[in-house]
KOLBARO-558040 format. One line per 2 residues: number of its first residue (from 1); for each residue x, z, y of C-alpha. Coordinates in steps of 0.5 Angstrom, whole numbers, always signed. Example, Ala and Ser with C-alpha at 12.3 -4.5 7.8 and 13.67 -1.06 7.14 Angstrom:
<pts>
1> +25/+16/-9  +27/+14/-2
</pts>
This chain:
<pts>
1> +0/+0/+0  +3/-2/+7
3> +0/+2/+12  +1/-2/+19
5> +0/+2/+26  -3/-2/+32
7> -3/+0/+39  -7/-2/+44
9> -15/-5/+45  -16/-11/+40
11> -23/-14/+36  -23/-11/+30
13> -27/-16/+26  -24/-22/+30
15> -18/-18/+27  -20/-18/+21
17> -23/-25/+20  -15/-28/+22
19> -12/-24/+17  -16/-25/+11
21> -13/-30/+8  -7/-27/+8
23> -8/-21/+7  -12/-16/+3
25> -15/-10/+8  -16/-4/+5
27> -18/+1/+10  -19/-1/+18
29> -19/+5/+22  -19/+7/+30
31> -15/+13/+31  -15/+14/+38
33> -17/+11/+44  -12/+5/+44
35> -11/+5/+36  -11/+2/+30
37> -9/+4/+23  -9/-2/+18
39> -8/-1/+10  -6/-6/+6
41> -5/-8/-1  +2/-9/-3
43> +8/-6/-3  +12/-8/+3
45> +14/-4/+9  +11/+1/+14
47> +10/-4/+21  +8/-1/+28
49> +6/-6/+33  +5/-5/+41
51> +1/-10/+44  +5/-12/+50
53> +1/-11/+57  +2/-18/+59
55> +2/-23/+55  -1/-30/+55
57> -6/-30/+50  -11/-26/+48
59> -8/-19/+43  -13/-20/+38
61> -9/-27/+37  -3/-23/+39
63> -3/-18/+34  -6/-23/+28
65> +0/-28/+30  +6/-21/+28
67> +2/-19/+24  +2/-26/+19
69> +10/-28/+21  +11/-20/+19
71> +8/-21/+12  +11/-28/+11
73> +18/-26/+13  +23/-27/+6
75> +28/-21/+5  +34/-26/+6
77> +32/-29/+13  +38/-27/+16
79> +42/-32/+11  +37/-37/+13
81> +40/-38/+20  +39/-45/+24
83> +46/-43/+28  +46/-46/+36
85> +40/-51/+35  +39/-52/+41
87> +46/-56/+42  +42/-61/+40
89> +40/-63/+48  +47/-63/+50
91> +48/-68/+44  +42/-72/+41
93> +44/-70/+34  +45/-64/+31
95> +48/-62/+24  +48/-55/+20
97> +55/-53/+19  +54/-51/+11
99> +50/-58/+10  +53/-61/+4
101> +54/-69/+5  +53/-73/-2
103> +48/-68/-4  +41/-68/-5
105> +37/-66/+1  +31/-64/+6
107> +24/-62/+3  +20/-65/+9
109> +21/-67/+16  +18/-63/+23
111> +17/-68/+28  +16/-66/+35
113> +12/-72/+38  +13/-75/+45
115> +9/-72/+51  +12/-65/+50
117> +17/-62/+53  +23/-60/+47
119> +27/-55/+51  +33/-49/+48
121> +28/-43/+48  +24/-49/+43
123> +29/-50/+39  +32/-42/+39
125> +24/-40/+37  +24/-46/+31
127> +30/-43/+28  +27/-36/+28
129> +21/-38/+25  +25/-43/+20
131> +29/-37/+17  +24/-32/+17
133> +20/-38/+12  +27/-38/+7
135> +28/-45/+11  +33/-47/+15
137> +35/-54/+19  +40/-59/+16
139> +40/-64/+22  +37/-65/+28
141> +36/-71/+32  +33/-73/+39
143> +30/-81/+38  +28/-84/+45
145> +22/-89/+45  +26/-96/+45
147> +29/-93/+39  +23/-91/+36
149> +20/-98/+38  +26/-102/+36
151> +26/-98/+28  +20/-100/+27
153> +19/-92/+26  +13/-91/+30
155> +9/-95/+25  +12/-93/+18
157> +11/-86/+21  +2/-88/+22
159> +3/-92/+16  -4/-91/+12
161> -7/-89/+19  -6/-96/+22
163> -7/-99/+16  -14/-98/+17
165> -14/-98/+24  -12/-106/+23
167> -16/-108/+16  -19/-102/+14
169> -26/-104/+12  -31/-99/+8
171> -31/-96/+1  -38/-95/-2
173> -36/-87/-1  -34/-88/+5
175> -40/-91/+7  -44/-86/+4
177> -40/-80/+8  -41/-85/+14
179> -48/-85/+14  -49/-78/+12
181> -45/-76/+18  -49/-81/+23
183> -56/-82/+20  -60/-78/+23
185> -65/-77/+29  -61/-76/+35
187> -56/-81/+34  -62/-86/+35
189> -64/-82/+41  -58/-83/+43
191> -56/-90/+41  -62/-93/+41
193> -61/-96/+34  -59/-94/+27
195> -52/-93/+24  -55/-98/+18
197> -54/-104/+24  -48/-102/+27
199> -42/-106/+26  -36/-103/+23
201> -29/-105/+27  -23/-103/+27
203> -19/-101/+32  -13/-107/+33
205> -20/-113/+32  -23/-110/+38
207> -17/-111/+41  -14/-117/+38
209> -21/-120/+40  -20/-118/+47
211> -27/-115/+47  -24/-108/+49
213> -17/-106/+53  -12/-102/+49
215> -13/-97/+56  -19/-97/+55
217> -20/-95/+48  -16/-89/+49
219> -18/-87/+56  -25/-86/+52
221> -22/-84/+44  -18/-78/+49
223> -24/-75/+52  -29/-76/+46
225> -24/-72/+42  -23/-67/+48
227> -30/-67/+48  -33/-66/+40
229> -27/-64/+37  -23/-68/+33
231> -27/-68/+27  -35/-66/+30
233> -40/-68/+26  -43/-70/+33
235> -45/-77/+33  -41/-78/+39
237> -36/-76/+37  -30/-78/+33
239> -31/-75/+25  -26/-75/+19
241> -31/-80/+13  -24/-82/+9
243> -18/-81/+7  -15/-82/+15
245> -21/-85/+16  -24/-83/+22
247> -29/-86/+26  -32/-86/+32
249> -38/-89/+36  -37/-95/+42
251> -41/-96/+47  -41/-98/+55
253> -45/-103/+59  -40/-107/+60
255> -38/-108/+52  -42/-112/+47
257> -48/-113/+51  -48/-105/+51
259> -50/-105/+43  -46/-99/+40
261> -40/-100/+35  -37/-96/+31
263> -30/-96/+31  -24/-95/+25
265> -19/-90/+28  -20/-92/+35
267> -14/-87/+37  -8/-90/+33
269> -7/-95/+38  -6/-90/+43
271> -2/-86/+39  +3/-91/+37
273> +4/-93/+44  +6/-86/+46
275> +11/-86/+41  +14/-93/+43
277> +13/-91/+50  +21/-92/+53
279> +21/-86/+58  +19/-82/+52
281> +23/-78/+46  +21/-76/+40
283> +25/-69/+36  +27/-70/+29
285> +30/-64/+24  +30/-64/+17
287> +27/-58/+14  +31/-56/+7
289> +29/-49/+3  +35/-44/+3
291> +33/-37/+1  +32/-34/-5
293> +24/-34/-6  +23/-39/+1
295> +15/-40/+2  +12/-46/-2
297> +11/-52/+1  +4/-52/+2
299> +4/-45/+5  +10/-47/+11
301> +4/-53/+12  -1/-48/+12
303> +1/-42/+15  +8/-44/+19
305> +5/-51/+22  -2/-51/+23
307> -8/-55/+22  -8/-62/+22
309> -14/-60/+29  -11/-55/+33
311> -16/-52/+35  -17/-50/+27
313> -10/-47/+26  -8/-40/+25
315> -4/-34/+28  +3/-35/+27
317> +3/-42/+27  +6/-47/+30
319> +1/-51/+32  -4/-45/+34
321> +1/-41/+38  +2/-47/+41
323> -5/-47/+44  -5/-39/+45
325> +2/-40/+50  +5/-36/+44
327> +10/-42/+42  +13/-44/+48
329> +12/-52/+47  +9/-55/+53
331> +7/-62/+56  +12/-66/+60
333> +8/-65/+67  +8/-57/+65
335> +1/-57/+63  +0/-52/+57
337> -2/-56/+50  -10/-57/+48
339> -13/-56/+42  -14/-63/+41
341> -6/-66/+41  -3/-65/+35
343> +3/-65/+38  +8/-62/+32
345> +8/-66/+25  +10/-63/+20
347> +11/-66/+12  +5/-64/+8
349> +8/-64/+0  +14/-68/-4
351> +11/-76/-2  +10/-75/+5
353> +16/-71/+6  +20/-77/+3
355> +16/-82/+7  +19/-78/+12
357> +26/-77/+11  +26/-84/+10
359> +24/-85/+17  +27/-80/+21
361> +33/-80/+17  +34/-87/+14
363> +35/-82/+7  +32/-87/+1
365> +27/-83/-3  +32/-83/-9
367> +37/-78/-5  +32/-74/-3
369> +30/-66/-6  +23/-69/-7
371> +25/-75/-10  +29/-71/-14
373> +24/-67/-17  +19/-73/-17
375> +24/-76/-22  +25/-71/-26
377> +18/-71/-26  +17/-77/-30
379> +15/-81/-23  +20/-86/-19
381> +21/-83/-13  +22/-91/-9
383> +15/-94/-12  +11/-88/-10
385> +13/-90/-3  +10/-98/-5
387> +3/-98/-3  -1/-92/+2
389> -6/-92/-2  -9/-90/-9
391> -15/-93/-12  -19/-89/-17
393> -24/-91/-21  -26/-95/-14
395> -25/-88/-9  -20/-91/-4
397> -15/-84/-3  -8/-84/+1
399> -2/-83/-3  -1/-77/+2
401> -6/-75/+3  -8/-74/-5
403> +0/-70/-6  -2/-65/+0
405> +1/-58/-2  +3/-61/-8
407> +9/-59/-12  +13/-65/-16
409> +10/-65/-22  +3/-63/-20
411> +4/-69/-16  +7/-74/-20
413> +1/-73/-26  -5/-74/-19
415> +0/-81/-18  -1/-83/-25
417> -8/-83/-25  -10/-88/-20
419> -7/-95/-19  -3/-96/-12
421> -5/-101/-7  -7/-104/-1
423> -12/-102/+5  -17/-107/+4
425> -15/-108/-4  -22/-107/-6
427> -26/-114/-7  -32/-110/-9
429> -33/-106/-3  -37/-111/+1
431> -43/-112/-4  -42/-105/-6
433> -43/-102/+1  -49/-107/+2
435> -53/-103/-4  -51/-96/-2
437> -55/-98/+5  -61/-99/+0
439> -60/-94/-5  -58/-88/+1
441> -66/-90/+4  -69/-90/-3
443> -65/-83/-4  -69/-80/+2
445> -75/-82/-1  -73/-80/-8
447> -70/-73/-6  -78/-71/-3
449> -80/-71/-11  -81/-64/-13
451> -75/-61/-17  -71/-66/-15
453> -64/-64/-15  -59/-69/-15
455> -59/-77/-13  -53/-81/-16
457> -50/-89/-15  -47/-90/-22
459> -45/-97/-25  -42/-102/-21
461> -44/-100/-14  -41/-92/-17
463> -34/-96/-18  -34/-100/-11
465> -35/-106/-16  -41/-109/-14
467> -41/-117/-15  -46/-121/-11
469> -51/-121/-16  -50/-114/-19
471> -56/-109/-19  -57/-102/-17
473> -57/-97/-21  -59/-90/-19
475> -59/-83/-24  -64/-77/-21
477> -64/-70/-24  -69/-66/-23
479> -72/-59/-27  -75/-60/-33
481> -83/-62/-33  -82/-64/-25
483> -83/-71/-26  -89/-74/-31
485> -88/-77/-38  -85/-82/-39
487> -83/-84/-33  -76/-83/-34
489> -73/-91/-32  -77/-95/-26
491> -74/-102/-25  -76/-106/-18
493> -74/-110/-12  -72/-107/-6
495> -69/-112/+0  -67/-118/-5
497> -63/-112/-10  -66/-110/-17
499> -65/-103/-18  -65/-98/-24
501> -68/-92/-23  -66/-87/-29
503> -69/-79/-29  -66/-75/-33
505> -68/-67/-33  -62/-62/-31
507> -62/-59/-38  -61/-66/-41
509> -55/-67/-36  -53/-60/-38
511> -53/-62/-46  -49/-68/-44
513> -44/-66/-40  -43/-61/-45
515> -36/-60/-47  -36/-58/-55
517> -39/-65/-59  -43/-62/-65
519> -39/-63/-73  -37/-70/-74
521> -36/-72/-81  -34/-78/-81
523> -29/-82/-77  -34/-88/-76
525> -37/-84/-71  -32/-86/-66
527> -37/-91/-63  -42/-86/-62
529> -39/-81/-59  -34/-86/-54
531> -42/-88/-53  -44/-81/-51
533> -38/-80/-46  -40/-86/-43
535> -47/-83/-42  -44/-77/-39
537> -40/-81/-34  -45/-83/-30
539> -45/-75/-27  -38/-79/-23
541> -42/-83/-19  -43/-83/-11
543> -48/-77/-10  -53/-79/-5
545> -56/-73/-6  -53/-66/-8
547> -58/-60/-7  -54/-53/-8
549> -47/-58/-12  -51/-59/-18
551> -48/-66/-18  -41/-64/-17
553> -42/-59/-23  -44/-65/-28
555> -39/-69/-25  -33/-63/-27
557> -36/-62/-33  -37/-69/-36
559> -30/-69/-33  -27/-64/-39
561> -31/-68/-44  -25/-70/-49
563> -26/-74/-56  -25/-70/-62
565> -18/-70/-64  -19/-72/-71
567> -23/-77/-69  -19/-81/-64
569> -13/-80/-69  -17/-83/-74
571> -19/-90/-69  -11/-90/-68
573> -10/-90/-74  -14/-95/-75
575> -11/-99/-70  -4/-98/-73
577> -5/-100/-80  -8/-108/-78
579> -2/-109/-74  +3/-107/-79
581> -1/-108/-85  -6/-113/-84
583> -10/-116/-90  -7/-121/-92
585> +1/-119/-91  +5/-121/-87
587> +4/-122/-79  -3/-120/-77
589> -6/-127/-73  -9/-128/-66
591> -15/-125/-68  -12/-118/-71
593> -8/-117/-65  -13/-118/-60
595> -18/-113/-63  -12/-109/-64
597> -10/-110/-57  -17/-107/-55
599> -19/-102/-59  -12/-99/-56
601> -16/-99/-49  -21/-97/-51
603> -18/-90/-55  -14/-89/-48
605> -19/-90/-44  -24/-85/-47
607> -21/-79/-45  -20/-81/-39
609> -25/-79/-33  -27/-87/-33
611> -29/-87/-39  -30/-95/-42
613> -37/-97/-42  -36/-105/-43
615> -32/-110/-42  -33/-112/-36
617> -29/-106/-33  -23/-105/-39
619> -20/-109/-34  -21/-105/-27
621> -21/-98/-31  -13/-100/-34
623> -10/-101/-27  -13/-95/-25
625> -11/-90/-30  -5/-93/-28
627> -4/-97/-35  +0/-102/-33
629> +3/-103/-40  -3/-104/-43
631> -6/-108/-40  -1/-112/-40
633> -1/-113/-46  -9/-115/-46
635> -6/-120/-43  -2/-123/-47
637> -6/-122/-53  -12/-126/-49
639> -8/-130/-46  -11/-128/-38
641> -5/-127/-36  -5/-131/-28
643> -11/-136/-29  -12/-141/-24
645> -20/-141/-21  -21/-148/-24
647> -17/-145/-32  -23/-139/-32
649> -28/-144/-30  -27/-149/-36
651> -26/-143/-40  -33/-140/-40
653> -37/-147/-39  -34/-148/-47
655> -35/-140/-48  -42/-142/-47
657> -45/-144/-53  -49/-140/-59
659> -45/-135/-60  -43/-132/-54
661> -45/-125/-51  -49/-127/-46
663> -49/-121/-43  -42/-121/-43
665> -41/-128/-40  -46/-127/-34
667> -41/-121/-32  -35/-126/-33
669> -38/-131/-28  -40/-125/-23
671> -33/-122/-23  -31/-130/-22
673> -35/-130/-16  -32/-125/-13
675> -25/-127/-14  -23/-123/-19
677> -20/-128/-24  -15/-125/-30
679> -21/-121/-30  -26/-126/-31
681> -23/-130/-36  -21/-124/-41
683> -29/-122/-40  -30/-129/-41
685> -26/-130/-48  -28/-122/-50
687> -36/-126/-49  -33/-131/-53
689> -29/-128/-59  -33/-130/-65
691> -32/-136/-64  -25/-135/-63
693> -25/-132/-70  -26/-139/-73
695> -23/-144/-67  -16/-144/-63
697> -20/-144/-56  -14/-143/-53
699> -8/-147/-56  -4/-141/-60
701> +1/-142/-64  -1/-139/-71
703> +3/-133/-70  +3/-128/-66
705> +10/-127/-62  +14/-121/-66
707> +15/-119/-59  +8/-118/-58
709> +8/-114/-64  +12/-109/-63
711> +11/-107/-56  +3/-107/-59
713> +5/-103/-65  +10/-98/-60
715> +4/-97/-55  -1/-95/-60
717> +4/-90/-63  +5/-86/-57
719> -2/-86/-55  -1/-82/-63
721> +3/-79/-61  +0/-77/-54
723> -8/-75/-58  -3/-70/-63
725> +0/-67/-57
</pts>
């Protein structure tokens, strides 16, 4: 127990709630006029504080800010020390004495940004505040605006951010929080129109187009943040609705005829143009963990840094001392720091840092601490830092954003779950985002019933798949006996797209997501069971409606589902023993291998949270799991590998005869539709592989290559390996 002392007038219960977090109070007792007694669980020293009789903020914050830096501060932070720091003003650069060279180095980047003042008592106080986290900094440097505009470093910083600001376009889920946030009566009110009808632009078209000047859309992104907030939930104010995707609402007599936009990262431009300015500098140091038990890293984002808004950051926090006149970081023209600014950046967890190091300090991930430990996580640290972006299972997320916090290994296994791509990387979205605008009007609707507890999209619109003639499917969990017998599946037109309702009561949805499967006694039962995860996997879907999180429980429930081991071990076997020991002897032929070669998907697929459902999907699904491997051998074994348009469209005009999957060929055409060929030609000659059983549609050689087999053959084997373990 640690007994803490307070003198001077304080809020007791504001004191309490900037605390909390961080400590457990076990006893808050006034002792006299101006004095505090504080027990906390733990076994640290004593403390006594006295508030000081001028100070620049509130006691309360004052008392909260000491008290968090006293508990946080590590036993060896005398040893952590960033000597004479501030040197770095005289020169541009700064090296820590003990810094090793050759090895690796650095575990994230603090930048102080342009348009504040860096000054000795600045730097003096971040070593201070450094050492007392077991961190100290290995290098400094000061970069000035042509520099930074000249290494490109001011884009490669905004990287994801930008991205979005010059081509980002909407996801299906995206669209969902979009309309969530703005589909209300007072958006009408103020606007004169509904979000379903807006545009959506990002920021750099308004400005390419020149239907808006750069001043002009940083003169109005500054005050509607000063305004709101930096993510409101205002409709006039900016909001976070993705992954560094924020929006905001544009609307002025002299632009577009006075109708509203709503713009994608509207305060990039300025953002980017205050770091490039040449009359301004930025501040780099190079934070590395030195002592003995330092904070982990998520802790020093949290808690020795700050919220990302200011306004929301803690006592004891760079950014929130800074706003409270704690932190002596100051404007250029000597005006205090606002809420919200985020004047200092500090890395948020290993793939940032890299990004970061690598910009600042032009150190290549590889070389780097965290890249160290992600490489020794099983992940290469220079492709993570290829792509901004994931995609999983259609959910767009930044790279950064999904490790924030995370350590190497955590971190390396989030990386392996998705595909890495590009920010407009999606060719379903805009057909996906089309049915969302219906499925979100007909939730409303829906959500009115009696029992209702959750509205989903699942299938394709789900996935951020949707092709131009996809349907909509909509699953609705109410409580038993709320909706009518037999009414569990309506199907109509609603805007020229087909829609599938499905109602499926709360206690049928618990017994589907269960975790445990009932005895199975035979291995044949693959199939049944891959059916019954499958079903489940609906509850991953985009909820539209979710009242009190029942949809997000289902989905983390269907999530934990596996295939029993043995009966996933005997599909594998399965799979092993047609590509070693075919029927006939010898080399197993093009049609062994193919069904080989899925049946192998198939098993990876189904126990991962995407689950396989058909084959239309197989494709997508690979990448996203982050299977390259495997699909590349699907590839070779179907022989998609590359297609030229004109090759798929030949390919299913012959894979239209008696027996063809019909069902299965319409998927083929609609993913040629929107461009996805490899894709539709697989779905093509998978619609078609009866005939490819007693025809060489494809002009095979009558063996397969022995190199195909093996690596077959090898990728089955680890897949055993892995279900065993």
């Amino acid at each position: 127990m640690t007994r803490l002392t307070i003198s001077g007038e304080l809020d007791h219960g504001r004191l309490l709630d900037l605390i909390s977090d961080q400590a457990r109070v076990l006893c808050m007792t006034p002792t006299g006029p101006a004095e505090t007694v504080i027990l906390l669980d733990g076994s640290g020293s004593d403390l006594a504080l006295t508030i000081p009789s001028r100070l620049p903020c509130d006691a309360t914050w004052w008392a909260a800010a000491t008290l968090r830096r006293s508990l946080r501060r590590v036993p060896d932070a005398e040893a952590c020390a960033s000597p004479r720091l501030e040197s770095l003003l005289l020169s541009g650069r700064w090296r820590h004495p003990h810094a090793a060279y050759g090895r690796p180095r650095g575990d994230g980047v603090l930048l102080f940004k342009p348009g504040v003042t860096v000054t000795a008592p600045v730097l003096r106080e971040l070593a201070d505040r450094l050492a007392e986290c077991g961190y100290r900094a290995d290098q400094a440097r000061v970069l000035p605006g042509q520099e930074i505009t000249d290494s490109g470093a001011a884009m490669a910083h905004y990287r994801p951010h930008s991205e979005l600001a010059r081509r980002g376009t909407l996801t299906a889920e995206e669209r969902i929080t979009l309309l969530r946030v703005y589909d209300r009566p007072e958006f009408r009110a103020r606007f004169g129109t509904s979000p379903h009808d807006l545009e959506v632009v990002p920021a750099y078209r308004l400005l390419t187009e020149g239907r808006l000047t750069a001043e002009q859309l940083e003169k109005w992104s500054t005050a509607s943040a000063e305004l709101r907030g930096l993510d409101s939930g205002a409709v006039d104010g900016p909001n976070e609705i993705g992954d560094c995707l924020f929006v905001n609402v544009f609307q002025d007599p002299d632009f577009n005829g006075g109708e509203p936009v709503i713009v994608v990262n509207p305060h990039m431009p300025g953002a980017l143009a205050q770091l490039e300015q040449p009359e301004n500098s930025a501040v780099a140091v190079l934070v590395s963990a030195v002592g003995r038990q330092p904070l982990r890293w998520k802790r020093m984002h949290q808690e020795f840094c700050g919220a990302g808004d200011p306004a929301q950051a803690l006592p004891g926090s760079l950014r929130g001392d800074a706003v409270a006149g704690l932190f002596p970081l100051c404007g250029t023209a000597g005006e205090p720091v606002h809420g919200t600014t985020n004047w200092v950046h500090l890395s948020n967890g290993v793939v940032e840092a890299m990004h970061d190091i690598l910009t600042w300090f032009g150190v290549p991930p590889e070389q780097t601490s965290p890249g160290c430990r992600l490489r020794k996580a099983g992940t290469d640290p220079a492709a993570v830092l290829t792509h901004p972006f994931l995609e999983l299972a259609g959910r767009r997320r930044a790279v950064a954003t999904l490790t924030d916090g995370l350590e190497a290994e955590p971190a390396a296994r989030a990386l392996q779950t998705g595909r890495r791509c590009e920010v407009d990387d999606f060719p379903g979205a805009a057909d996906s985002v089309r049915r969302i605008d219906v499925a979100w009007q007909l939730a409303e609707s829906l959500g009115r019933a009696p029992g209702t507890a959750a509205v989903l999209v699942t299938g394709s619109v789900g996935r951020n798949r949707a092709c131009p003639d996809s349907d909509l499917n909509l699953l609705v969990v109410h409580s038993a006996g709320s909706v009518a017998d037999g009414r569990h599946r309506l199907r109509f037109f609603r805007n020229g797209v087909e829609v599938l309702v499905e109602y499926l009561s709360l206690d049928e949805a618990e017994s589907l997501t269960a975790a445990q499967h009932p005895p199975l006694s035979s291995a044949n039962l693959f199939p049944t069971v891959l059916h019954r995860l499958g079903l489940a996997a609906q509850f991953t879907g985009l909820p539209l409606l979710d009242y009190q999180g029942q949809a997000r429980r289902l989905a983390d429930r269907a999530a934990q589902q596996s295939v029993p081991p043995a009966l996933l071990t005997a599909h594998l076997d399965r799979v092993l023993r047609a590509v070693r020991n075919p029927r006939r002897g010898g080399r197993p032929g093009w049609s062994g291998i193919r069904s080989a070669a899925f049946a192998l998907t198939v098993a990876a697929l189904a126990n991962q949270p995407v689950r396989y459902h058909k084959p239309k999907w197989v494709p997508a699904d690979l990448r996203t799991i982050g299977r390259l491997d495997l699909w590349e051998v699907l590839c070779e074994a179907w022989q998609v590998a590359e297609p030229s348009e004109a090759a798929v469209r030949a390919t299913l005009r012959k894979a239209a005869s008696p027996g063809t999957d019909q069902r299965t060929l319409a998927d083929a055409h609609a993913l040629l539709a929107t461009g996805r060929l490899a894709d539709a030609l697989f779905c093509g000659r998978f619609a078609a592989c009866a005939a490819l059983r007693s025809q060489n549609h494809m002009g095979l050689t009558a063996i397969p290559p022995a190199t195909l087999v093996h690596r077959l053959t090898k990728l089955a084997e680890q897949e055993l390996h892995r279900s065993a373990t």
